[in-house]
N, C-alpha and C positions, 0 to 999 in steps of 0.2 A: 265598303260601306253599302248598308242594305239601298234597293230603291226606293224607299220610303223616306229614308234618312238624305240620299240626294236630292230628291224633292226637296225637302224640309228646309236642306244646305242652301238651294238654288235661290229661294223665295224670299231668306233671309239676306244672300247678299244683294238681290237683287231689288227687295227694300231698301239698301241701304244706296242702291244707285239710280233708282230710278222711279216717279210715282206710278204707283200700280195702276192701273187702266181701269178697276173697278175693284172696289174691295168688295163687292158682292159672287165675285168670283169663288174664293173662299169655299172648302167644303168643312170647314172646320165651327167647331159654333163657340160663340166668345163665354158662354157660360161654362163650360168643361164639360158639359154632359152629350152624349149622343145625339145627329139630330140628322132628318133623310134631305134637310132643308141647306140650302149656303147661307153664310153670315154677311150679312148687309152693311154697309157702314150705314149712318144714319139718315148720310144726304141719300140716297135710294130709301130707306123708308120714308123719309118724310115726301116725296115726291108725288103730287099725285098724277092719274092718268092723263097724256099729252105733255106733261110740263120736261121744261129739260130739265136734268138732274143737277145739283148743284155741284160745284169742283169739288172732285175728291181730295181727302186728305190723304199724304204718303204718311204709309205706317211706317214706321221706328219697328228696328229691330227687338224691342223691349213689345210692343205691340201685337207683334206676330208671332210671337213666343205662346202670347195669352190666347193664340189662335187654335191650339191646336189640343183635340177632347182626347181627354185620357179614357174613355171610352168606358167607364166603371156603372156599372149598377147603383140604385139608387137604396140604399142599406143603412138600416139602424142596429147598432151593437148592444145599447140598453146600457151605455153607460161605463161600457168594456174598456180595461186599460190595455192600452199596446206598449208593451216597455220592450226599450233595447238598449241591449247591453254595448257599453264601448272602452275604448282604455284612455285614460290621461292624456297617453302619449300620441292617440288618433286624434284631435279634436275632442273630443269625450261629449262633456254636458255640454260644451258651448255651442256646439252648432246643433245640439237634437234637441234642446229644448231652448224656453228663453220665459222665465218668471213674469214679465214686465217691458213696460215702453217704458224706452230709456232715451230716445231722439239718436241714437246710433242707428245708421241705416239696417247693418247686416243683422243684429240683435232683436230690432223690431220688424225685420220684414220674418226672421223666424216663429216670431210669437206670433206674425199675422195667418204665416202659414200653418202653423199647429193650432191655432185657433180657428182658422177655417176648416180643416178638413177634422177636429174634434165634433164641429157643432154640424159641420155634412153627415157624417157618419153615426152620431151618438157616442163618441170614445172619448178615453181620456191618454192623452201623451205621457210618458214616462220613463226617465232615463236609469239604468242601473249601471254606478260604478266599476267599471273590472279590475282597474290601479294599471299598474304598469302593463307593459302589452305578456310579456310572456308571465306574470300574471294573469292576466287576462287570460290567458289561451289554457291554464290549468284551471281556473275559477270555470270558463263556459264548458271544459271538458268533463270536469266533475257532474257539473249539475246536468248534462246530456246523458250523460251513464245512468245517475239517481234517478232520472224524468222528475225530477222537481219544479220543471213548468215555469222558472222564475223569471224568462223572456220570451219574445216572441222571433225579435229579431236580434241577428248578431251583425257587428260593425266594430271592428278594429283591426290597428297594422295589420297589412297586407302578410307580409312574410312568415309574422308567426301566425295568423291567422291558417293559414295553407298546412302548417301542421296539424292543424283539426281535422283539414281533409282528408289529407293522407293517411289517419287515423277511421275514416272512414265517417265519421260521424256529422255530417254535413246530408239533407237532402237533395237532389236534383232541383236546381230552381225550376226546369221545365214542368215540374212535377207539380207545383206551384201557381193553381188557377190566378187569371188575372195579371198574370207578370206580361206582358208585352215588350220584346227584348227590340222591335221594329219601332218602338218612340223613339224621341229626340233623347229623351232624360235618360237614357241607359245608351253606354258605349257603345262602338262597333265593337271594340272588342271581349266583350261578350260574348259576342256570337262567335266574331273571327279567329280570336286568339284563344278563348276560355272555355269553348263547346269543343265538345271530343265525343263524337259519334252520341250525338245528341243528350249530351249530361253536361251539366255545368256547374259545382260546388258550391263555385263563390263569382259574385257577382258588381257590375264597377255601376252604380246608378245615380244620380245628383242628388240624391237627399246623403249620401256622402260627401259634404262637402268639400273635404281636404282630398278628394279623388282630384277636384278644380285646383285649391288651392296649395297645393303641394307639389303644381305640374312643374318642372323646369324648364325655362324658359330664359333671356338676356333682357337686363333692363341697359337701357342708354340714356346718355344726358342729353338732349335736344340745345339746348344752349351751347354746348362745348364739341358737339357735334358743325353747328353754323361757326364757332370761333376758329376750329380748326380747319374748316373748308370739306371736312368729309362729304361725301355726297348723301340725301335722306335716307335711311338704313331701312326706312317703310318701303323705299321706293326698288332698294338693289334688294329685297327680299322677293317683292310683288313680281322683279321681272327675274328673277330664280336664279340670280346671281350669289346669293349669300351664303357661301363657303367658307369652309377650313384658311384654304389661299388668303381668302378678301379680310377674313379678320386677320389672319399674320402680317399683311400689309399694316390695315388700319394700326396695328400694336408697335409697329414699328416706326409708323411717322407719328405718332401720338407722343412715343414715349418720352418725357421731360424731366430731366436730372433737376429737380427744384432746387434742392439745399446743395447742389455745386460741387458736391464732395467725391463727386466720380463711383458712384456703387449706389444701385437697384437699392432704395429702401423705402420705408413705410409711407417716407414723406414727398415721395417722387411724383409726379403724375405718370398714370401708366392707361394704357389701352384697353387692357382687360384684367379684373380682379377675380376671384373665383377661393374657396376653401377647396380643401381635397379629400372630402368627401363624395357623396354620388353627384356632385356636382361633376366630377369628373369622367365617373360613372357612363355619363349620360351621353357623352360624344358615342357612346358605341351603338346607342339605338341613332342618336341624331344624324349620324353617319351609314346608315341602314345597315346595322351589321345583326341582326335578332338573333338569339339561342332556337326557337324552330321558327319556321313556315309551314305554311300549307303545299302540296306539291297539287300535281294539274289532277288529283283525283279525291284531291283534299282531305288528305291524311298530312297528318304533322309530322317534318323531317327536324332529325339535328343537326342545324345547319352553322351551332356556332363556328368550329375552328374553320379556315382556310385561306385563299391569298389575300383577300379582301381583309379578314380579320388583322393580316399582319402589316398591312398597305393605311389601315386607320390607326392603329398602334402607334406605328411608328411616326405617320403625321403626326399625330394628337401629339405626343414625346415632343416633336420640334416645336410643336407650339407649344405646348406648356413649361416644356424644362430648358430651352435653348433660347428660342427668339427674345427678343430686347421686349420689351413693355407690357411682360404679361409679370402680377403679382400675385403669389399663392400662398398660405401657407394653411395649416391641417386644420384651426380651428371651424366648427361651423359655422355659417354667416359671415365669416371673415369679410368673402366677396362683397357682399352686400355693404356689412360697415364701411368698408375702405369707397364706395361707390356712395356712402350717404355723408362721410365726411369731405365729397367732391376730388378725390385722389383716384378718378379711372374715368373713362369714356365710358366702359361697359361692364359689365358684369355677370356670371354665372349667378344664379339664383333662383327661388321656385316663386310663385305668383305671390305667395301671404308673405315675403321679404316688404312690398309694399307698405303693407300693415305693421309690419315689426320695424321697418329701417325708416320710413319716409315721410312722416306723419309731417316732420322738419321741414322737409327739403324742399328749396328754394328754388332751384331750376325745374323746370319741365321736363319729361323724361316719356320713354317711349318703352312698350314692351314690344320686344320681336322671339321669333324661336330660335334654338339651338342655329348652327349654319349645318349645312348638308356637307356632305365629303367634296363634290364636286359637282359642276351645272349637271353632269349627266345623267344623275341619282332625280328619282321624279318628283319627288314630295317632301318636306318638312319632316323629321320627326321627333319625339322627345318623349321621354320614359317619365313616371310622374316617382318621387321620394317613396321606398317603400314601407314608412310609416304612415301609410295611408287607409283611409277604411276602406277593406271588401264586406263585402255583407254575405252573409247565409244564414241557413233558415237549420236548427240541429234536427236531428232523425227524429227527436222525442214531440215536434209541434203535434199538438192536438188539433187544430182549427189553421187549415191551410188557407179555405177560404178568408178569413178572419186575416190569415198574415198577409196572403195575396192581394188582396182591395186595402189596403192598409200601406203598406211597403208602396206598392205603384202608385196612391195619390200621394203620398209624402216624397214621391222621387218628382212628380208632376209637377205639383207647389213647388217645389226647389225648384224648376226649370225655368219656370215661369216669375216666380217672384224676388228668388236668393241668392240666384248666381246672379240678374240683372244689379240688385243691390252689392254683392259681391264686386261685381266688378268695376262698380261708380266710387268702390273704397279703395283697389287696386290702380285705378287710374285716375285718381282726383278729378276724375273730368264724371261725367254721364255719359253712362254707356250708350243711352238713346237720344240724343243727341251731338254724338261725336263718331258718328260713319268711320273714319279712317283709322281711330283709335281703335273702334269697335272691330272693325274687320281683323287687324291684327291681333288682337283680343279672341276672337273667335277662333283664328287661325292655331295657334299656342294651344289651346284647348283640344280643339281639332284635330291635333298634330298627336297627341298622345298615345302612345304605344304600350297595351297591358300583355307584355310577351310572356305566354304560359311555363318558357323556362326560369323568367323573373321572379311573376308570382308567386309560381310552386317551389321556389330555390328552397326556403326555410333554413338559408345558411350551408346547402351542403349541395349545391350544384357549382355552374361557375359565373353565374349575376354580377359576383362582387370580385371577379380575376381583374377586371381594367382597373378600376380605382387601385387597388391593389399595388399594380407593376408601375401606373401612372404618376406616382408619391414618393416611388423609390428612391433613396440615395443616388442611386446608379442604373444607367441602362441595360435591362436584361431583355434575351434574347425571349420573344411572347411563348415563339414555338417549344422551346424547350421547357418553360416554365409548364407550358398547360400538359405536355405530355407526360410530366410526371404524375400530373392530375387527372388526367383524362380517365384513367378508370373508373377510381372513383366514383367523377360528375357522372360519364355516362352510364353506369348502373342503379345510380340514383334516379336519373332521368325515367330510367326502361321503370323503376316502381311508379311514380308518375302517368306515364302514359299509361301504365296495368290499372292505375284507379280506375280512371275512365273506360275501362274493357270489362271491369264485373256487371254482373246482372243479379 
C-alpha cells in the first residue's frame, strides 16, 4: 500500500474509534477542489478571536471520505459526451448511469454522482452497450482497429477484457494525464500487482463498481452464531485468529442432521455453504498462495507452484470434500441461497449476494473475509469474481486529457458517495453509523487481491486449476495435475510479462 493510501487507511479507522482532536487539521478541502488552506469543521469557523471553540463533532467514516480533493482542474467540455462502453455481464448500464430518482439508495446516489461531475465539467454521461463480455471484447476490438471514436472509456470482465491487452490495443494509463493511482478510489493493486516496469493496460478504480461488489468475501448469521455459542467471528478475525482450522471446527460443531435421516442433505443445517465455482477459487489467494510477486528488486516472479501450493490444496480438499458440515454443490449462488433460506452459519459469496439473496432475511448477519491459511500468514486476502470491470483507455483516444479529468472524477464520486450507499444496501445497517460493521466492511474491500497472473489469465494460464481439482469427483494429486500443464501456463505467462517490456 502506497504512503498516501496508509494515511488515508489510518484516519479512517481511527474515525471510526476515536473523536478527532480538530477537524481543522485536515489538509483536504470538503469541496473536492484543490486548496493550500486545511478544512475546518464549522465549530472553528464560527469561533471568534479568544472564545473557546465549541465541541467537535467525530466524523463518520462516510464523512472523511468526502475529505479528500481529487485534485482536478477546473474545466468546461462544452457540452462533450463521455460514453463508456461495458458488457451485461460486468454490471453494464446499471452502475454507469441511472435515468432518474427512484428512493433506491445505490441508483440515486449514481444519478447524484453523474449529475454532479456532468454539471462540474460541462459533459454529458453515456453508456454504450457491448452484450456479452466476449462480445464485448470483439465489439471494442473492432472499433479500436476502425478508430471510430465511439467510446472514451472501456469497462468490462476482467478476464476477457486482458485479451484486448495482450492484443496490444490498450494505452498505458500512466500515459493518461490526470489519473492519480496514489488516491483512495484506485487499488493498490494497480500499482502493486498491474504496473510492470511502469505501464499498466487495465486499471481496478471505484467508478467500477462490481470491482467492490463482486469482491468474495463470508457472510454469517449473527443470531445463530449467539444460539450456538460460537464466539463473535468480528472478534476472532480482528485478533488474526480466523483460519482454515477455526472454520473446520465451527462446521463441525454446527453441523445438524435436521430431517433425522442420517445423510448430509439440502435440509440439514450446515456450517459452511458455498457453490463450486470461484468461490472455491478464492481460498488460494485467501490463503496467500498468488500466481506472481514482486521480489526484493521488484520484478514480478512465478511463484504459483510449490509446497505451500500443495499444503493449501490439500487443506481446502479436507474442508470442502471431507469434513461434516460443509454444503456444496456446482450451481452459482447455491452458497448464498442455502444461507438465505437459514440452512448454514456461513457462507462463501461475493458482496452484491447481499442484494441478490437478503433483501428477506430476517436474522442479522455480519460480513467478514475469506479465513487465512493459518495465524502465521500476516494479512487477510481475497480475489474479487473475474467478471468484473477493468477499465482502459484503446490506443485510438483522441483527447486523453478529456478521458483523464473525466475517468478520475467519476472514480472520486464513486468513492465518496456509491460505495458509502453501496454499502448501507450490503449491510442493512449505515455504513456511517455502524463503526464495527463498517470496519469489517472496509476490511473485505481492503483485503482484495488483482493478481496479474489472474487478470491477464484470459482462460489460458492456471487462475482457474483450484476450482478445478476442488469439484472433483476424486482426490487428485495437485502436483501432477499442474505438471502436465505447466508448459503450457508458463509460456503464456513469459507473453504476458513480454507486453509490458515493448517500447
Amino acid at each position: 500500500m502506497t504512503a498516501m493510501k496508509k494515511a488515508a487507511a489510518l484516519v479512517l479507522l481511527l474515525s471510526m474509534l476515536l473523536p478527532l482532536a480538530s477537524c481543522g487539521e485536515s489538509t483536504a478541502n470538503t469541496d473536492s477542489q484543490p486548496s493550500s488552506q486545511p478544512a475546518q469543521s464549522d465549530a472553528a469557523q464560527n469561533t471568534a478571536p479568544g472564545e473557546e471553540p465549541a465541541e467537535e463533532k467525530e466524523l463518520t467514516p462516510a464523512e472523511q471520505r468526502m475529505l479528500v480533493s481529487d485534485d482536478l482542474p477546473e474545466q468546461s467540455f462544452d457540452g462533450r459526451t463521455f460514453t463508456v462502453i461495458g458488457s451485461e455481464s460486468s454490471g453494464g448500464e446499471t452502475n454507469i448511469v441511472s435515468a432518474e430518482m427512484t428512493g433506491e439508495g445505490v441508483n440515486d446516489a449514481i444519478y447524484k454522482r453523474n449529475a454532479g461531475v456532468e454539471e462540474r465539467f460541462g459533459t454529458k454521461i453515456a453508456y454504450l452497450e457491448g452484450g456479452a463480455h466476449r462480445d464485448c471484447a470483439t465489439k471494442v476490438a473492432n472499433a479500436i482497429s476502425s478508430g471510430d471514436g465511439s467510446f472514451d472509456l472501456i469497462q468490462f470482465h476482467v478476464v476477457s477484457n486482458s485479451g484486448n491487452a495482450m492484443k496490444g490495443l490498450y494505452l498505458n494509463w500512466y500515459d493518461v494525464p490526470h489519473i492519480n493511482f496514489e488516491k483512495p478510489w484506485w487499488s493498490d493493486s494497480t500499482v502493486d500487482d498491474l504496473t510492470v516496469h511502469g505501464r499498466a493496460f487495465l486499471a481496478i478504480g471505484d467508478f467500477a463498481l462490481t470491482t467492490v461488489g463482486s469482491t468474495y468475501c463470508m457472510f454469517y448469521d449473527k443470531a445463530e452464531v449467539v444460539n450456538y455459542q460460537i464466539e463473535d467471528p468480528y472478534d476472532t478475525v480482528k485478533d488474526g485468529r480466523w483460519t482454515l482450522d477455526h472454520l473446520k471446527t465451527i462446521c463441525e460443531t454446527v453441523y445438524t442432521d435436521s430431517n433425522g435421516n442420517g445423510t448430509e442433505d439440502a435440509e440439514d443445517y450446515f456450517g459452511l455453504a458455498s457453490d463450486q465455482q470461484s468461490n472455491y477459487n478464492t481460498y488460494l489467494w485467501s490463503c496467500d498462495n498468488p500466481i506472481f510477486t514482486r521480489d526484493s528488486s521488484g520484478e514480478l516472479q512465478y511463484v504459483y507452484y510449490g509446497e505451500h501450493l500443495i499444503d493449501v490444496y490439500n487443506s481446502c480438499w479436507d474442508l470442502l470434500n471431507e469434513r461434516a458440515g460443509v454444503w456444496s454443490v456446482m450451481d452459482h449462488g447455491s452458497g448464498m441461497d442455502a444461507f438465505s433460506k437459514y440452512h448454514t452459519l456461513t457462507c462463501n459469496a461475493i458482496l452484491s449476494g447481499a442484494i441478490s439473496y437478503l433483501a428477506d432475511f430476517s436474522h442479522d448477519y455480519g460480513i467478514i473475509p475469506y479465513p487465512k491459511y493459518d495465524e502465521a500468514q500476516a494479512a487477510y486476502k481475497s480475489m474479487v469474481d473475474g467478471s468484473h470491470e477493468a477499465m482502459a483507455v484503446g490506443k485510438d483516444a483522441a483527447d486523453l486529457d478529456f478521458i483523464g479529468i473525466m475517468t478520475e472524477a467519476l472514480c472520486a464520486e464513486s468513492y465518496k458517495t456509491v460505495l458509502p450507499a453501496y454499502y448501507d444496501v450490503c449491510l442493512k445497517t449505515r455504513y456511517a453509523s455502524s463503526p464495527k460493521d463498517a470496519e469489517m466492511m472496509d476490511l473485505c474491500v481492503n483485503a482484495r487481491v488483482f493478481d496479474l497472473g489472474y487478470v491477464y489469465d484470459n482462460w489460458n494460464g492456471v487462475a482457474f486449476f483450484f476450482q478445478e481439482l476442488l469439484r472433483a469427483d476424486t482426490f487428485q494429486d495437485i502436483t501432477s495435475y499442474y505438471k502436465k500443464k505447466e508448459k503450457m501456463a508458463t509460456k503464456y505467462y513469459d507473453k504476458v510479462l513480454a507486453l509490458f517490456d515493448e517500447q
